[in-house]
C-alpha positions in Angstrom: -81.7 -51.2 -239.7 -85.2 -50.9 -238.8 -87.3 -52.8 -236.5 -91.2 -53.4 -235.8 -93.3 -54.7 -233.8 -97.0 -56.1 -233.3 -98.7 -56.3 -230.0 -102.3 -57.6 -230.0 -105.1 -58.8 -228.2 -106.5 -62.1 -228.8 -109.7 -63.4 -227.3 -110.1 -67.1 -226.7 -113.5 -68.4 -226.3 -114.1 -71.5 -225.0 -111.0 -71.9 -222.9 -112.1 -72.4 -219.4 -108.5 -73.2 -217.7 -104.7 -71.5 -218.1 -103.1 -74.9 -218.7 -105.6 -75.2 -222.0 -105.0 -71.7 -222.6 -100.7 -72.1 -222.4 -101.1 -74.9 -224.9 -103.2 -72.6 -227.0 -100.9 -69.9 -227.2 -97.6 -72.0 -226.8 -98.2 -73.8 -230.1 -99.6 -71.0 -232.2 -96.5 -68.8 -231.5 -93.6 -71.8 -232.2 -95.7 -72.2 -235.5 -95.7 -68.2 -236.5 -92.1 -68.2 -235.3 -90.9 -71.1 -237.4 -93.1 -69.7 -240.4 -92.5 -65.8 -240.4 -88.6 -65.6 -238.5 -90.2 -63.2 -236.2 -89.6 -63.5 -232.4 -92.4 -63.9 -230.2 -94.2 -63.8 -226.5 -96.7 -64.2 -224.9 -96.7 -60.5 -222.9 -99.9 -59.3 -221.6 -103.1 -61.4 -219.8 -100.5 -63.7 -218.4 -103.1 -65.2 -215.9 -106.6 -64.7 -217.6 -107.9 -67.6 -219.3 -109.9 -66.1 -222.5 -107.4 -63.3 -223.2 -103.5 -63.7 -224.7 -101.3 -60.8 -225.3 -98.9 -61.5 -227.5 -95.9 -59.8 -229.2 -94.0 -60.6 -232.4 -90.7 -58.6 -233.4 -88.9 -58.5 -236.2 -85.8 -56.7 -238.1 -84.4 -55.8 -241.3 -83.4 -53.0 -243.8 -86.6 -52.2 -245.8 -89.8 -50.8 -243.8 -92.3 -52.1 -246.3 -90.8 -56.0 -246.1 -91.2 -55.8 -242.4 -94.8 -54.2 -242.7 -95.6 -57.0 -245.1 -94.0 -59.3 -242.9 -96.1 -58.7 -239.7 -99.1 -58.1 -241.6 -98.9 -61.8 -243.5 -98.3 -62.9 -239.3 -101.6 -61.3 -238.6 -103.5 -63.1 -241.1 -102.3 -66.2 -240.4 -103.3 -65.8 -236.7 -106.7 -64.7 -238.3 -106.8 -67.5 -240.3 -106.0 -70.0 -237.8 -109.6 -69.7 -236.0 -107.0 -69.9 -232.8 -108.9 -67.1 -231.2 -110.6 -63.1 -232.2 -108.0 -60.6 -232.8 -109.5 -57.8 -230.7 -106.8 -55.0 -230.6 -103.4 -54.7 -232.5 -100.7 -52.2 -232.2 -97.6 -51.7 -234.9 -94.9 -49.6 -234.2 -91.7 -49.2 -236.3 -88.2 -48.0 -234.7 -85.7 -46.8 -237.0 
């Protein structure tokens, strides 16, 4: 069994309150986790408006369909035009 997990920083110009931000971030990770089976959070920047931290995990038996996994996550998110991925972090636990 192996696990990973992506942590990154997303900037979010143009939001200006935390109850526009929530509803940012609250649909963008229902629709990654419906899409990609990952599990998600919101777990960093909990109370700044134009900055989400945000966590996905997933697990499985091959390293490279987990890698492929978060990094079709990421581009989604990219693609979106949500917000700027500023920082991202993958780690993989065996």
């Amino acid at each position: 069994m192996h696990v990973v997990a992506l942590e990154l920083r997303l900037d979010l110009p143009g939001v200006y309150s935390l109850k526009a931000k929530r509803g940012i971030i609250k649909g963008l990770l229902q629709r990654v986790h419906n899409r990609f089976a990952v599990a998600v959070a919101e777990v960093a920047h909990l109370d700044h408006w134009q900055t989400a931290g945000l966590g996905f995990v997933a697990v499985g038996n091959e390293v490279a369909v987990l890698q492929s996994r978060m990094q079709k996550v990421l581009d989604y998110i990219e693609g979106e035009g949500t917000g700027i991925v500023v920082d991202l972090r993958m780690e993989f636990l065996a």
